[in-house]
C-alpha positions in Angstrom: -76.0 88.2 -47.2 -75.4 84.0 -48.1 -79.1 83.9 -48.9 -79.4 87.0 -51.2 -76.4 85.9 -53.1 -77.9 82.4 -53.6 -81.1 84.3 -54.7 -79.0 86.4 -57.4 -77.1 83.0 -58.5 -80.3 81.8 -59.0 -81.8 84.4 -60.9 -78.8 84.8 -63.0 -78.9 80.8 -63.8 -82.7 81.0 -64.9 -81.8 84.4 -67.1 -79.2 82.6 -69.0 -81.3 79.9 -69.8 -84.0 82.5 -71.1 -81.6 84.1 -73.3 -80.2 80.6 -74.6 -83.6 79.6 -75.3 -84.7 83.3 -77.1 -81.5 82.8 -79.0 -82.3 83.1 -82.6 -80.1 82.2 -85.5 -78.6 83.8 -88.3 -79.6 83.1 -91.7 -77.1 81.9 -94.0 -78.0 85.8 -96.0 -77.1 87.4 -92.8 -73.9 85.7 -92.3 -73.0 86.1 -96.3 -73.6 90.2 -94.9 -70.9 89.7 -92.2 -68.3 92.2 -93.6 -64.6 91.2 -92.9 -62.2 94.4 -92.0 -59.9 94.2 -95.0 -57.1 96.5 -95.3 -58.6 98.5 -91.9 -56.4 95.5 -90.0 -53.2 96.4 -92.3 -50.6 96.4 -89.5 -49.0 99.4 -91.3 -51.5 101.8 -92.0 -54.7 100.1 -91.1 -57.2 102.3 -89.8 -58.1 100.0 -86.5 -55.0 97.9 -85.8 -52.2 99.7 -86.7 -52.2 102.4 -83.8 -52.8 100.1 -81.4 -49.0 98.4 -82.4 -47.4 100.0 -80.3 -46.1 99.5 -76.5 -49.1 100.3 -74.5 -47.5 100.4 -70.7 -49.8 101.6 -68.2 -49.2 105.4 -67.8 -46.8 105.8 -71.0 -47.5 107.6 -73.4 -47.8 104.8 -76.0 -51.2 104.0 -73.9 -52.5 106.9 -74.1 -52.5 107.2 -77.5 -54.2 104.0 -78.1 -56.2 105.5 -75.8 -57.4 108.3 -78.1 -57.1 105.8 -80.5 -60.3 103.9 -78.9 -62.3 107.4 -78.1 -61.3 109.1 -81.7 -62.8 106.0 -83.5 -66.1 105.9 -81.7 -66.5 109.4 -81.7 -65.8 110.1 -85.5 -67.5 106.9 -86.7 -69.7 105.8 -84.0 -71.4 108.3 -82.4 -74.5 106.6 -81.1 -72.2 104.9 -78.3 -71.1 106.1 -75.0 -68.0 106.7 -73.5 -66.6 106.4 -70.5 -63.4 106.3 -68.5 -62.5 104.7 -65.3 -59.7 105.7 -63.4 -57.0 104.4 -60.7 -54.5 104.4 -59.0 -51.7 102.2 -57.6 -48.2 101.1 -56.3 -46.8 97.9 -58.6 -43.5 96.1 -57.9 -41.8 98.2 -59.8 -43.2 101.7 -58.8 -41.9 102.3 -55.6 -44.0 104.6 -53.5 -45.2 106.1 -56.6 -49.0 105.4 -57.9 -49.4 104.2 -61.6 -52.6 105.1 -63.6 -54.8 102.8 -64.9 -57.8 103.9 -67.2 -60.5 101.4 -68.6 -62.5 102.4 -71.1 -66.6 101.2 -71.2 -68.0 101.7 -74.7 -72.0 101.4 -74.6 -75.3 101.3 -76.9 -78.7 100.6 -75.7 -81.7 100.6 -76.8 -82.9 104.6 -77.4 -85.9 104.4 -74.9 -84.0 102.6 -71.7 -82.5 104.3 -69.3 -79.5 103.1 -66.9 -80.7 99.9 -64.8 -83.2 98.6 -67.2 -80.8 97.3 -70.1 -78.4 94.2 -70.0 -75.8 94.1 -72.1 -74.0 91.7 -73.5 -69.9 93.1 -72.7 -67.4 92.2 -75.1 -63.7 92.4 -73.7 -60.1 92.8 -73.9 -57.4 93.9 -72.3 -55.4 96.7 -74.3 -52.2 97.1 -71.8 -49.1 95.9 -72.6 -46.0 94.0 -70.8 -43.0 96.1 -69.4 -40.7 93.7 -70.1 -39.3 92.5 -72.4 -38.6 96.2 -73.5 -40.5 97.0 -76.8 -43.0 94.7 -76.3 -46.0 95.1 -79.1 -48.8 92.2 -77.5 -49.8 91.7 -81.1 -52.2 88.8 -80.2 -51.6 90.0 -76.4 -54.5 91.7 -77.0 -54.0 94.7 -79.7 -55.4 92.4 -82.2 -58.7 91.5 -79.8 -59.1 95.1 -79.4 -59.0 95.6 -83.1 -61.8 92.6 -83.2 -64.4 94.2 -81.2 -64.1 97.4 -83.0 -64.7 96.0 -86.0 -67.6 94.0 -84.6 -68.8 97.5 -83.2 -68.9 98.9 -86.6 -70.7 96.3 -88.6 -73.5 96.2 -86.2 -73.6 99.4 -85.7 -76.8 100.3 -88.4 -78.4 96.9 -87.8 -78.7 97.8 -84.3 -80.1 101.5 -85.5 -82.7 100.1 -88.2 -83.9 97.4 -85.6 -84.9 99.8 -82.6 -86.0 102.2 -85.5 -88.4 99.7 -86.6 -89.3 98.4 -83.1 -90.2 102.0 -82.5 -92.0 103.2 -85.6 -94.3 100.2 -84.8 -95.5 100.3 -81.7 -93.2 98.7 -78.7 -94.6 95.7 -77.3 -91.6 94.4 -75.5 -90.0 91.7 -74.4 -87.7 91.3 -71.5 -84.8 90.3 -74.7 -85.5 93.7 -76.4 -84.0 95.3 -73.6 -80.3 94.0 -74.7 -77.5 96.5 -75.4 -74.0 95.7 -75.9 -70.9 97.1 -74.1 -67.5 97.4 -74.7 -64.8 97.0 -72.1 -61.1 98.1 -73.2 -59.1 97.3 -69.5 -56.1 98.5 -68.4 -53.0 96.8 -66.6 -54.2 93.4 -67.5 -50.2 92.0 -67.9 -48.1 91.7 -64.4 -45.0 94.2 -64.2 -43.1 92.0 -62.0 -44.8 88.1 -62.0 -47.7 87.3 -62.4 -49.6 87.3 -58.6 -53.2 88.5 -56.8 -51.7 91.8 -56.5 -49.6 92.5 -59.5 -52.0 91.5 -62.2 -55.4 92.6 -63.6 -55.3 96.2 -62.0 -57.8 97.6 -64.0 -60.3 94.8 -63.7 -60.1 94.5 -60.5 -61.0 98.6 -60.0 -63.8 98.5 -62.4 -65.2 95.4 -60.9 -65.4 96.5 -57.6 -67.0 100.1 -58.8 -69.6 98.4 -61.3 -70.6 96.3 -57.8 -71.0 99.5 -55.4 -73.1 101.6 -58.7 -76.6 100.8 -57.4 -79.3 101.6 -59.6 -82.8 103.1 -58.3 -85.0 100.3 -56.3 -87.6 99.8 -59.5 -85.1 99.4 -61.9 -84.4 95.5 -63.6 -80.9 95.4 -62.2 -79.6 96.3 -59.1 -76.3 97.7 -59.9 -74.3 98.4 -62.9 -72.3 94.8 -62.8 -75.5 92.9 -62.9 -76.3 94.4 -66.1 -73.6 92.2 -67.8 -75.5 89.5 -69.9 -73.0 87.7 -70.9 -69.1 88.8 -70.3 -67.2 87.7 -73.8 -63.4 88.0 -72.8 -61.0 87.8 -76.1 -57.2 87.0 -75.7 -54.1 86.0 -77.3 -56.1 85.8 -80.3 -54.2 86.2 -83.7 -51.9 83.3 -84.2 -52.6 80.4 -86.5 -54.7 77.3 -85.7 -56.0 78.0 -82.0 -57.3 75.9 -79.9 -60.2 77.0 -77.6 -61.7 75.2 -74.9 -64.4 75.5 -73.2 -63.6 76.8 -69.9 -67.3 77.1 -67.7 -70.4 74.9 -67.8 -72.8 77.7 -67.3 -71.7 79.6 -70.2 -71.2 75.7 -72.5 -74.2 77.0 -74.3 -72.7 80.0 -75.5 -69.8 78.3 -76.2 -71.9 76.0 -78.4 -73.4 78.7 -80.4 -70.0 80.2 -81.3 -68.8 76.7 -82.1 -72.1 76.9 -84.5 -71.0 79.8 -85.6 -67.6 79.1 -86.5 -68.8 75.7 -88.3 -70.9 77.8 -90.4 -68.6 80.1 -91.8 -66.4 77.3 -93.1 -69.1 75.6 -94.6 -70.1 79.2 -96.5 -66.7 79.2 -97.8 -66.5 82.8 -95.3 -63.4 82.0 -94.1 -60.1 83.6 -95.0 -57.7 81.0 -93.3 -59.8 78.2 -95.0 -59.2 79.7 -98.3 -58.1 77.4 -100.8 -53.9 77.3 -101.9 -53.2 77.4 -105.4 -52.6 73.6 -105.3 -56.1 73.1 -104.3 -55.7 71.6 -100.8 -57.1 74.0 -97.8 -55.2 76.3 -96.0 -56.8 75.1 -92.6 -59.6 72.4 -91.6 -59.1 72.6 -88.1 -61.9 73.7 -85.7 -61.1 76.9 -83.5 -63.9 74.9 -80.9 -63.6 71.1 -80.4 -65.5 71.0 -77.7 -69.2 71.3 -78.1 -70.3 68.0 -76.8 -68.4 68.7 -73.8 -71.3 67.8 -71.7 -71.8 64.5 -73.2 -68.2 63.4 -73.7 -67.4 64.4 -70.4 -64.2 66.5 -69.7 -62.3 69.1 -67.1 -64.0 72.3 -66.9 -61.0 75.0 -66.7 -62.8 78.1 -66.0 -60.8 80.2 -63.2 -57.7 78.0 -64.0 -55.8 80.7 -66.4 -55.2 84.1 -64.6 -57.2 87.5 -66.9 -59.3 90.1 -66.9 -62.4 88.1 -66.1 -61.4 86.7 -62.5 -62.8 90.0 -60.4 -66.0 90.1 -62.4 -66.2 86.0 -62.1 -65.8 86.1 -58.4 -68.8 88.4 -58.1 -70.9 85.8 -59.7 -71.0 87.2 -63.4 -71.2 84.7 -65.8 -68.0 84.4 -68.6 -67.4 83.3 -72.0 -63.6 83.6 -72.1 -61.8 83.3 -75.6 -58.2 82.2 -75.0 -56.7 79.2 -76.7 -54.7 76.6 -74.8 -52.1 76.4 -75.3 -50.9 79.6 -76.1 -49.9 81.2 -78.9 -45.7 80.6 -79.3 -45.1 84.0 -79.3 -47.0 84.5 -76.3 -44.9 86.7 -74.0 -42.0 87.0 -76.6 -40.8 90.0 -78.3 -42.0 88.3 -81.5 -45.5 88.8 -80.4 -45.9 91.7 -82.8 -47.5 92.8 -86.4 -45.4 90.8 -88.9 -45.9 87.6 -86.3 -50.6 87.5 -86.7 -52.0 85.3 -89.3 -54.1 88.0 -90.8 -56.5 85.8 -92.4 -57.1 84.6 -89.0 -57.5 87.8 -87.4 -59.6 88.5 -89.7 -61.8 85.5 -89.1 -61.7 86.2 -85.6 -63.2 89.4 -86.3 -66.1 87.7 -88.4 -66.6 85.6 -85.7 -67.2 87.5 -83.0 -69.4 89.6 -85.4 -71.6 87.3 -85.7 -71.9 86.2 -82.5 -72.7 89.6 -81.4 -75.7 90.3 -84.4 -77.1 86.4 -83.0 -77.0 88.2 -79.7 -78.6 91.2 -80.4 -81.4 89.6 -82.9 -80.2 91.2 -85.6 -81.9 88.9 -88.1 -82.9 90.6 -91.0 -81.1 93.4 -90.2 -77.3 92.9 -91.4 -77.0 94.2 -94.4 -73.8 94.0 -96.6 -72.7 97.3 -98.1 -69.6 99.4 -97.8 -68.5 97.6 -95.0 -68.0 94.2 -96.6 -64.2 94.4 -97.3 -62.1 92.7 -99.1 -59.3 90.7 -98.0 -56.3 92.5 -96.5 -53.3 92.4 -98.9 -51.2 93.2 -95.7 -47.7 91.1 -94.3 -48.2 88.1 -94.9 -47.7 85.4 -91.6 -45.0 84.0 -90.7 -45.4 80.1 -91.4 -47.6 77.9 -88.9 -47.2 78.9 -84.8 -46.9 76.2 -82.5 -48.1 76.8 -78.7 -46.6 75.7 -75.7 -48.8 74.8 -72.8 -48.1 78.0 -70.6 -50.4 79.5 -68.0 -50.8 82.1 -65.6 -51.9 81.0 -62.5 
């Protein structure tokens, strides 16, 4: 067993170099295409973040309406993606003898001609329970907003993907082992402890799906052996929202991805696509500082943190898939506060955020060419406006 798991290391080392070195850019058009979600991350009565608002404790009925929320939105608006639910069970600190449900949701698109086993996908994540306590808790950054994010990102993808494999199949497929790349969503449930934060009473959800995606084998000739080794690349968002983050990067075998999105991000400032580098009426900048510091990490030298700060990736990390988590340190201020809610996001942040991870996801998927903008490109949000500048503490789960 010690020598096939070396072999799959090994494998999965040399087909993340592969993909770092098929990697192709966007063009400064495509990234000018890159719609931002506008008034659809209103907290009031926008279409994508609003419901999510809400307390979302495991088995209430405030998550299962963001529940619906998830399968309602897909369904109506993106049809061409698969749902799924996972289910479990079990007892928490606070439950007694009595089992608590825990449902994940796995969003997917592949390519039209693969079949199960013979697409990776890169897996975009987040968490979309909230905390018991303190009562009313929202989890604005904690993580509706990340949820939010990569439904957006969904969207504006959504027909580049289409007119791609269109194209790819109307001429003839001559494929490479890159075309085979879907994307997947992963909406986990019972992230947040009930009691304090421990092995046991934390990630419930991720734990569950981690250990089913492991023991789903796939037929012998297929390109991956089970359903977990088909994860790419596993992007984790949280406590994403607040103003000025800070992201490090967490895990040397994933430093290249971490560069690109660094790229990325430098990019969009430099396009003038960023809403919280807009210019003040005074004419200074609303915000110069880089989300990623840290892209000559390996050079420069530096403590690699990955596995350090307790979330939703840990289960899926410990069974050798490789992770790209998205969590500034320090925390938000807010983090774990009842002011963790709608009025308390930067919007224009969030809104970045969600151009960001865009992009990242059409450089991914090689949708060069292919990104279009149209009625998606929004305008700014006119919504709340932030609460002044939030200052993070150092905190950590561990």
């Amino acid at each position: 067993m010690a020598n096939v798991r070396y072999l799959l290391y090994t494998l999965q080392i040399l087909l993340l170099g592969f993909l770092a070195a098929a990697y192709t850019a966007l063009s400064d058009n495509s990234l000018k295409a890159v719609p931002g979600p506008g008034d659809d991350f209103n907290i009031k009565t926008g279409k994508l973040l609003s419901p999510i608002l809400q307390p979302r404790v495991p088995g209430t009925p405030g998550s299962i309406a963001v529940q619906n929320h998830f399968i309602n939105f897909f369904k109506t608006h993106l049809p061409k993606w698969g749902i799924e639910l996972q289910n479990s069970t079990s007892k928490t600190p606070v439950s007694g003898d009595k089992e608590t449900p825990f449902v994940n949701l796995i969003i997917t698109r592949d390519p039209p001609w693969t079949t199960p086993g013979f697409s990776g996908r890169l897996t975009l994540v987040a968490h979309y329970d909230s905390k018991l306590t303190p009562h009313g808790f929202i989890g604005a950054t904690d993580s509706a907003a990340p949820c939010a994010m990569i439904m957006h990102a969904a969207r504006s993808v959504d027909a580049a993907l289409t007119a791609k494999w269109e194209k790819m199949q109307a001429n003839g497929m001559d494929l490479e082992f890159e075309d085979q790349q879907g994307i997947q969503i992963l909406f986990l449930d019972g992230e947040e402890a009930f009691e304090s934060w421990t092995d046991e009473d934390s990630v419930y959800g991720a734990r569950s799906l981690a250990a089913e995606m492991e023991t789903t084998a796939y037929a012998a000739q297929s390109t991956f052996h089970n359903a977990l080794s088909t994860i790419s690349l596993f992007v984790l968002l949280d406590l994403l929202g607040a103003k000025n983050p800070t992201v490090p990067s967490y895990f040397k075998t994933t430093h290249w991805a971490y560069r690109k999105m660094a790229k990325l991000e430098e990019r969009l400032r430099s396009l003038s696509l960023f809403e919280s580098a807009a210019k003040k009426s005074g004419g200074s900048k609303r915000d110069d500082k880089t989300w990623f510091p840290e892209s000559d990490k390996e050079k420069k030298g530096g403590r690699w943190l990955g596995g350090m700060i307790g979330d939703d990736h840990m289960p899926f990390m410990e069974r050798g898939v490789d992770i790209l988590h998205i969590i500034p340190t320090p925390f938000p201020r807010v983090w774990h506060n009842r002011e963790d809610d709608g009025e308390h996001l930067d919007l224009p942040t969030v809104a970045d955020w969600s151009k960001l991870v865009t992009a990242f996801t059409a450089e991914w998927m090689e949708l060069e060419g292919f990104m279009k903008a149209g009625d998606e490109a929004a305008k700014p949000s006119k919504d709340v406006k932030s609460r002044g500048e939030q200052q993070g503490t150092d905190k950590s789960e561990l």
